[in-house]
VOBA-1610 file (N, C-alpha, C; in pm, whole numbers, padded with zeros to 5 digits, always signed):
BEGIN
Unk+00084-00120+00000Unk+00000+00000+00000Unk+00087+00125+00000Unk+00048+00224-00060Unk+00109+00386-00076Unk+00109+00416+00042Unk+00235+00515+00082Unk+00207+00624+00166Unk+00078+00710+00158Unk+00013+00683+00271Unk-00122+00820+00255Unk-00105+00975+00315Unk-00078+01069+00301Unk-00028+01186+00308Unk-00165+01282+00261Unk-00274+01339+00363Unk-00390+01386+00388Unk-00323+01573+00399Unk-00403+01630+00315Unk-00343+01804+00314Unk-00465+01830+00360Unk-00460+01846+00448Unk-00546+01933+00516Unk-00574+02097+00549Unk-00672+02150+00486Unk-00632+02256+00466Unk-00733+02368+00425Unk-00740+02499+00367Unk-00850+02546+00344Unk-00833+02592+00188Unk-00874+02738+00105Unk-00857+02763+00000Unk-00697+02720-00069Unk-00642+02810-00004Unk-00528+02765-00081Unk-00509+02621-00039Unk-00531+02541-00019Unk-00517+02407-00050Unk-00621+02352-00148Unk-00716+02422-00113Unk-00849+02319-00231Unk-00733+02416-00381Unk-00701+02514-00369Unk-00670+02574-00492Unk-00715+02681-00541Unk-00767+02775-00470Unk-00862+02873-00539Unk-00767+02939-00642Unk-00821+03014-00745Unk-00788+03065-00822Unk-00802+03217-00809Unk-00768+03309-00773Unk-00815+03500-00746Unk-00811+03477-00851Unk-00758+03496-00969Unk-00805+03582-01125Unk-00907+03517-01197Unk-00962+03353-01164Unk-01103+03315-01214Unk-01215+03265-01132Unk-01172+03278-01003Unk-01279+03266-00939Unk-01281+03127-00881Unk-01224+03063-00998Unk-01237+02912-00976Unk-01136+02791-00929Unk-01068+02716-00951Unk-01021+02650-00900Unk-00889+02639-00985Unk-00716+02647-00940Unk-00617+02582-01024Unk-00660+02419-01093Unk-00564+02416-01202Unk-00578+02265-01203Unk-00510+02188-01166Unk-00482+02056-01190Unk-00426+01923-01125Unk-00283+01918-01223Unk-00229+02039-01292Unk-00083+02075-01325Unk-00070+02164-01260Unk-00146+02230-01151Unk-00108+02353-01108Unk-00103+02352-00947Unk-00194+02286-00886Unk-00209+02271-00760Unk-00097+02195-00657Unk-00107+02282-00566Unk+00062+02201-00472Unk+00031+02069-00428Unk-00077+02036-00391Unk-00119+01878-00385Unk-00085+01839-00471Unk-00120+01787-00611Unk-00086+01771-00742Unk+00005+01750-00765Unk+00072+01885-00754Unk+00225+01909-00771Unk+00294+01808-00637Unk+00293+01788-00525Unk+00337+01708-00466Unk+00387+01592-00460Unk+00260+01537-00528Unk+00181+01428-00580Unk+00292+01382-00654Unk+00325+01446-00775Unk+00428+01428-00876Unk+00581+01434-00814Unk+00617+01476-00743Unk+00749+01527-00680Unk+00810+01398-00611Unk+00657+01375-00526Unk+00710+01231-00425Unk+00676+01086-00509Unk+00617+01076-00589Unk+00606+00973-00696Unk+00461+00872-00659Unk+00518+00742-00755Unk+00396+00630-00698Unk+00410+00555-00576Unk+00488+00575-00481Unk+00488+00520-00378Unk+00406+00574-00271Unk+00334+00731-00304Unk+00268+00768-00211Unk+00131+00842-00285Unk+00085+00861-00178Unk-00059+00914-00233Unk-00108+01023-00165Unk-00099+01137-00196Unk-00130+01248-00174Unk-00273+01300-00151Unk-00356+01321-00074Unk-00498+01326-00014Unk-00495+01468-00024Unk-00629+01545-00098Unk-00669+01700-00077Unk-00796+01694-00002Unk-00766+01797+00089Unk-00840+01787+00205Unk-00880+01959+00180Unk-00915+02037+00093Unk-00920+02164+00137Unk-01029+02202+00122Unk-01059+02295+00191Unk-01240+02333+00210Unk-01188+02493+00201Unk-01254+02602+00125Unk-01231+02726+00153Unk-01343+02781+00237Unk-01244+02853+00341Unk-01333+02924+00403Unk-01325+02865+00560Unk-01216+02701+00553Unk-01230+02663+00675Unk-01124+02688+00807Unk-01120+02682+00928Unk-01071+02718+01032Unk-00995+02630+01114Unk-00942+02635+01206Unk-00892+02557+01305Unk-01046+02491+01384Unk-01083+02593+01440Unk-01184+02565+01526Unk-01328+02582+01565Unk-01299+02716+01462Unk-01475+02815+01483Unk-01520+02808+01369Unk-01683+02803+01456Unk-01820+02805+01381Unk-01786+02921+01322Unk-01856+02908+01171Unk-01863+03041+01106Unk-02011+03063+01093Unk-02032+03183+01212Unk-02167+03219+01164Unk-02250+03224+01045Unk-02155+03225+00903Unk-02251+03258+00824Unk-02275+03121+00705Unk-02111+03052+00696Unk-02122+02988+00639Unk-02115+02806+00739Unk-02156+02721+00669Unk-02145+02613+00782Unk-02081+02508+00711Unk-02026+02434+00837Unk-01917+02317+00773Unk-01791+02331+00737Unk-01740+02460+00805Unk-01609+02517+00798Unk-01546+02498+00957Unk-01584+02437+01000Unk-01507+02406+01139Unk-01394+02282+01128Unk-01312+02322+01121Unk-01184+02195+01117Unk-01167+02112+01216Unk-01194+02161+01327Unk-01222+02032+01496Unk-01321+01955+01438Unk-01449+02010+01353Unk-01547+01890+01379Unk-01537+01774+01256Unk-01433+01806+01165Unk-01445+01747+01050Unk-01297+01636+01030Unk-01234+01696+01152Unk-01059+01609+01118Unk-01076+01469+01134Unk-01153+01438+01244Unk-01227+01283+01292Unk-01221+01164+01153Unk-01389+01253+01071Unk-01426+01133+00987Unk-01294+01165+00830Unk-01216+01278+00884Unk-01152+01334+00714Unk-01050+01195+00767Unk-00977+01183+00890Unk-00881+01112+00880Unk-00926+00953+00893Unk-00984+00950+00912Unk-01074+00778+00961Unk-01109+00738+00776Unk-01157+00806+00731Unk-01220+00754+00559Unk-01088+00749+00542Unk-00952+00821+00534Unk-00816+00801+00475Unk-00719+00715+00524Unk-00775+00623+00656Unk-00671+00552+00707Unk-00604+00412+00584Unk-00475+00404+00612Unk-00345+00453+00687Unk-00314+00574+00711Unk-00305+00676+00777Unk-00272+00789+00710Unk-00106+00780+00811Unk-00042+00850+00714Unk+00174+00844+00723Unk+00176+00955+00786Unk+00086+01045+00699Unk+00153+01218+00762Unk-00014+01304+00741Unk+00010+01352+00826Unk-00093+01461+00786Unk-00052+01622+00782Unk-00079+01711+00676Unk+00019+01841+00628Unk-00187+01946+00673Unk-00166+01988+00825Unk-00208+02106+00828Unk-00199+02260+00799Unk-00235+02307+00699Unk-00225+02433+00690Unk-00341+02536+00656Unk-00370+02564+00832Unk-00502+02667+00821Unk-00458+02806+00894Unk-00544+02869+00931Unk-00484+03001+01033Unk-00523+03133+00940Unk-00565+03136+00793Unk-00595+03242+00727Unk-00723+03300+00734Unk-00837+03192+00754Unk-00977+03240+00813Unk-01005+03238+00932Unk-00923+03187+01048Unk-00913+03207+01144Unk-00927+03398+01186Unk-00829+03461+01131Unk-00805+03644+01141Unk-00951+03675+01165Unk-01048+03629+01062Unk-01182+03743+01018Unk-01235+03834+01150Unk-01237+03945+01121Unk-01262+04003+01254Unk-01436+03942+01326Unk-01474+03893+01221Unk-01602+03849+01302Unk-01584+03687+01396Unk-01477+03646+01421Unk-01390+03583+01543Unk-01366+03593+01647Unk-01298+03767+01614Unk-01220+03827+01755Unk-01136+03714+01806Unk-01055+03671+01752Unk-00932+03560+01754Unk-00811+03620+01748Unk-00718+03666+01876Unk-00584+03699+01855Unk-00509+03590+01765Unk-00344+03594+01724Unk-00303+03501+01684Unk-00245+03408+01783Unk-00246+03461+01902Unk-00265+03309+02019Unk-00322+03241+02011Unk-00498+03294+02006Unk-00607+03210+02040Unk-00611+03128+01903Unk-00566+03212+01804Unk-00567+03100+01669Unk-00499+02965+01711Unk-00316+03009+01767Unk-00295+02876+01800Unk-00353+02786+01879Unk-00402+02837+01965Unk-00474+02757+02042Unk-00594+02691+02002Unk-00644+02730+01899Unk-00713+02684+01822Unk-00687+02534+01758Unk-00566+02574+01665Unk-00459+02460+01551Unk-00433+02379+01681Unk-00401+02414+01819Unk-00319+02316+01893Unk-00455+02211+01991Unk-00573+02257+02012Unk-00705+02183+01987Unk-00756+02062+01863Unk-00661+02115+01740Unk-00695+02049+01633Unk-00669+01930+01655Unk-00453+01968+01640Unk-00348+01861+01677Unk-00429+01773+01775Unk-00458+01798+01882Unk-00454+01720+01980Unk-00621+01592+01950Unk-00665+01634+01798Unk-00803+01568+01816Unk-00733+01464+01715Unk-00663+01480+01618Unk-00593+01461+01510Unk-00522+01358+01588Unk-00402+01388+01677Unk-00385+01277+01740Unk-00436+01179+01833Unk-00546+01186+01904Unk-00619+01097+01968Unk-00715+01023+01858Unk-00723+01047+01755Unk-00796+00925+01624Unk-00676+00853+01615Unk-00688+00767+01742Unk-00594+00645+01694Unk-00575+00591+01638Unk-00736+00518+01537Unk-00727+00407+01459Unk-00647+00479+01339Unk-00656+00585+01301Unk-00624+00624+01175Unk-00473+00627+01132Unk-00418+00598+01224Unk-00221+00614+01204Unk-00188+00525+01158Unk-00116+00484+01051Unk-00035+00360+01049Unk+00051+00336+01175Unk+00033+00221+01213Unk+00132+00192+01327Unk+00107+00238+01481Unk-00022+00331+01440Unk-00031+00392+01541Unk+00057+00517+01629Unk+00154+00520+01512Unk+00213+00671+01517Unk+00127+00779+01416Unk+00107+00894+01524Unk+00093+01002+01493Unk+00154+01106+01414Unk+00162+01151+01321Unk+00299+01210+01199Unk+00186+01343+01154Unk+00250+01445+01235Unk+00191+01581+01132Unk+00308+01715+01109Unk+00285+01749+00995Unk+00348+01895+00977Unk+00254+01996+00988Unk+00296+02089+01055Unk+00223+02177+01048Unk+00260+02349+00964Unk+00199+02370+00889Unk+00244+02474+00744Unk+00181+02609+00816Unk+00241+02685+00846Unk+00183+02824+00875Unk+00178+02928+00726Unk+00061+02935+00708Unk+00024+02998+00544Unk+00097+03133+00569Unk+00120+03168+00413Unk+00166+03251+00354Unk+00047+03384+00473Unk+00156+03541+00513Unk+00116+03636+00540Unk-00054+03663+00471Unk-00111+03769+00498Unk-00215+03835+00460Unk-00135+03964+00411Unk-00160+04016+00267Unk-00126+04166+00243Unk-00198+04257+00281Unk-00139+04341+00379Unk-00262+04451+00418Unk-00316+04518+00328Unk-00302+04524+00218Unk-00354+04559+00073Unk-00518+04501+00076Unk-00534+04406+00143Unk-00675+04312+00119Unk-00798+04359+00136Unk-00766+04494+00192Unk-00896+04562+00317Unk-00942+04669+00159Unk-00836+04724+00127Unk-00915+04757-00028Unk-00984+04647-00158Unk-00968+04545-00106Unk-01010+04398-00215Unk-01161+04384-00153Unk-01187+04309-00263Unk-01320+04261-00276Unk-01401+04221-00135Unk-01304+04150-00099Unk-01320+04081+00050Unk-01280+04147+00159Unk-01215+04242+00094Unk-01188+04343+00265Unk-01305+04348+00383Unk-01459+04376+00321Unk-01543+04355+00396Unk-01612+04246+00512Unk-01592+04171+00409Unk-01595+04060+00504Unk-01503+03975+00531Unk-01428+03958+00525Unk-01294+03974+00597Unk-01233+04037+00701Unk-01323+04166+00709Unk-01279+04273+00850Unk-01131+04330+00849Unk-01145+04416+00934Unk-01040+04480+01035Unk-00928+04384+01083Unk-00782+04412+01088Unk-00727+04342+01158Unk-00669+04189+01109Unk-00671+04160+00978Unk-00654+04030+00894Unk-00512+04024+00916Unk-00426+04118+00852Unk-00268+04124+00806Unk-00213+04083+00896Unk-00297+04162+01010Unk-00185+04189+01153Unk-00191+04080+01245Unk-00309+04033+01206Unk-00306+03861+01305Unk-00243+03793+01226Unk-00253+03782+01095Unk-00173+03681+01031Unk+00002+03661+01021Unk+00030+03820+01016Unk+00138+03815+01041Unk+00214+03768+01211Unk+00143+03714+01268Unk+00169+03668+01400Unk+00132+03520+01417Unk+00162+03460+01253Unk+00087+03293+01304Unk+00202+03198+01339Unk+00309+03274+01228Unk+00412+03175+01201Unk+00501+03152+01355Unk+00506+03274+01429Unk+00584+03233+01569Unk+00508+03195+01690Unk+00369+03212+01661Unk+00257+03102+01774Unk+00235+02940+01675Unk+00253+02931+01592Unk+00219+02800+01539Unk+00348+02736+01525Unk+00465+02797+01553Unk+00541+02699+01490Unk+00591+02649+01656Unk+00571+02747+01767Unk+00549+02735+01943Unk+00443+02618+01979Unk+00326+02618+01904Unk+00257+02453+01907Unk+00304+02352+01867Unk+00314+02377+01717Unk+00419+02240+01668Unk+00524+02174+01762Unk+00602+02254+01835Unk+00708+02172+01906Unk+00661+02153+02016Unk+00576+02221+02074Unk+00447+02160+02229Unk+00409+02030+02218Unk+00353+02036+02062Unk+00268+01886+02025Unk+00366+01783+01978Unk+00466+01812+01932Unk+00563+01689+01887Unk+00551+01686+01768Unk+00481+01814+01644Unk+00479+01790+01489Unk+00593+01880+01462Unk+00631+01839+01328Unk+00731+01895+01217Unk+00676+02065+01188Unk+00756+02144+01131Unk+00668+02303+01149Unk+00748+02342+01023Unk+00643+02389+00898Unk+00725+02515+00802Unk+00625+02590+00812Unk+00706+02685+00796Unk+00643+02855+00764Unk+00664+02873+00633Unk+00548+02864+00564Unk+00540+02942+00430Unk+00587+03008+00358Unk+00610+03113+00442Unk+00673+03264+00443Unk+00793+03268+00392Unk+00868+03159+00438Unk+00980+03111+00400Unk+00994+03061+00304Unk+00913+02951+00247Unk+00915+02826+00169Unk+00876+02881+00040Unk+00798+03004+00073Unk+00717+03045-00084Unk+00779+03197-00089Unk+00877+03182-00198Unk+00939+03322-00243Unk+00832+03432-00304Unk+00751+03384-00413Unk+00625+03435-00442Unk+00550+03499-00409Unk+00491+03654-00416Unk+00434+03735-00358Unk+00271+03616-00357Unk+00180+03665-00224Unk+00023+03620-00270Unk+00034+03693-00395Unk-00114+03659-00452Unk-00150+03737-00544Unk-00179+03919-00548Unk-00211+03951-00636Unk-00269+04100-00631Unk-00403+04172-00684Unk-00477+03988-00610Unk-00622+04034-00694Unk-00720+04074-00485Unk-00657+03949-00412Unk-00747+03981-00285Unk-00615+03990-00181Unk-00492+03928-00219Unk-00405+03954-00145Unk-00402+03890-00042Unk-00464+03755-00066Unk-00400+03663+00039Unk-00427+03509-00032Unk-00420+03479-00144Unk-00417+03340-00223Unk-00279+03336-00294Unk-00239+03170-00260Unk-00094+03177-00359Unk-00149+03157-00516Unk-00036+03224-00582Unk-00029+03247-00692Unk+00005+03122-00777Unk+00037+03045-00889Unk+00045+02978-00949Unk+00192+02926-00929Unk+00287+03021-00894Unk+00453+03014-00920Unk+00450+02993-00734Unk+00353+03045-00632Unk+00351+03004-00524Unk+00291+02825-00495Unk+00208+02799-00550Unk+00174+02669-00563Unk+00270+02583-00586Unk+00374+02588-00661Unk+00490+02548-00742Unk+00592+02533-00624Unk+00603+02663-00556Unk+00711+02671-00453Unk+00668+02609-00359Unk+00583+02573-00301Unk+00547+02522-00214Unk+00534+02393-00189Unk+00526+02320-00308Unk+00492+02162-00344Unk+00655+02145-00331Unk+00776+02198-00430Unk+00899+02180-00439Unk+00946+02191-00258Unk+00887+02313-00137Unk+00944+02254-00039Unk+00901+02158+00067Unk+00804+02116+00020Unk+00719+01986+00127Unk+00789+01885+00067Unk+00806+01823-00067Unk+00856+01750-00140Unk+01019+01738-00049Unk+01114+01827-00084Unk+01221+01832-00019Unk+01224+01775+00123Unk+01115+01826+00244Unk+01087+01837+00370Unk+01050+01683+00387Unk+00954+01638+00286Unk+00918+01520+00343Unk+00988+01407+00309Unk+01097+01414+00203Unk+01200+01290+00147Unk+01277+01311+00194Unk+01336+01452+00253Unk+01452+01433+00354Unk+01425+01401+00499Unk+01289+01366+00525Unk+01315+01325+00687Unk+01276+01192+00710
//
């Protein structure tokens, strides 16, 4: 059987597209792209829901809660080898009121549900990375979505990568920061989706991250 390797994750993992609205394709997407990098020995799982969270109900839209959904996402995918979290961008929305603590504390609620689904581990080891997404451009509050999106996006986001990567080593998971990994500006349509050449960069350093360890 393949390595099973579950991305868990929100837009930029399902793939959104800012300039069509719609979705990258399966030459374009960092899952995809992963997919191809690490070969046929493993199997790469897209797990992305846009719009979803670590932890909170979204008043408006439903089924975006990542606590209530990690359960049956990882149980339908067992074996699972690794699981690659990367949420914390809809977490900000000011209709939250979520510092970037409480975000972690959020992701580190996740971890801890993620690892108590025992059955789902191969071996019964627990294996997660945890990806702190690419910044928010404070540019966003003039975008489409500035509105609902709120007050205060950039500035929590820019505070995920040194509370999330402070969980990761609490919980015992692997930690990249984005920020790092993806040279690539977001885009410059809402200013917080990776770009096509970010998708690219990003698959090339999980790929690296996960064959070298």
């Amino acid at each position: 059987m393949k390595k099973h390797i579950v991305c868990f994750g929100d837009s930029n993992t399902h793939g959104y597209c800012a300039s069509t609205g719609g979705r990258f394709d399966e030459t374009q997407r960092w899952c995809c792209l992963l997919q191809q990098r690490l070969g046929d020995e493993y199997l790469v799982i897209e797990e992305g829901l846009s719009g979803r969270t670590t932890c909170f109900t979204d008043p408006i839209h439903e089924g975006l809660n990542g606590l209530e959904y990690i359960y049956p996402c990882l149980m339908s995918h067992e074996p699972v080898d690794l699981l690659i979290i990367m949420l914390g961008t809809n977490d900000t929305k000011e209709r939250f009121g979520a510092s970037a603590e409480c975000i972690a504390l959020g992701l580190k609620r996740l971890i801890a549900k993620a690892v108590a689904t025992v059955d789902c581990w191969r071996g019964g080891n627990p294996n997660i990375l945890v990806v702190s997404p690419q910044n928010i451009d404070r540019r966003y509050l003039a975008s489409d979505v500035g509105g609902t999106m709120g007050r205060g996006c950039a500035e929590k986001s820019a505070g995920l990568a040194k509370e999330f990567e402070k969980i990761a080593e609490s919980m015992g998971c692997q930690f990249m920061d984005a920020n790092a990994a993806v040279i690539a500006p977001v885009n410059d349509i809402d200013y917080m989706h990776l770009t096509m050449e970010g998708h690219r960069q990003l698959a090339d350093a999980l790929a690296e991250k996960i064959l070298g360890s």
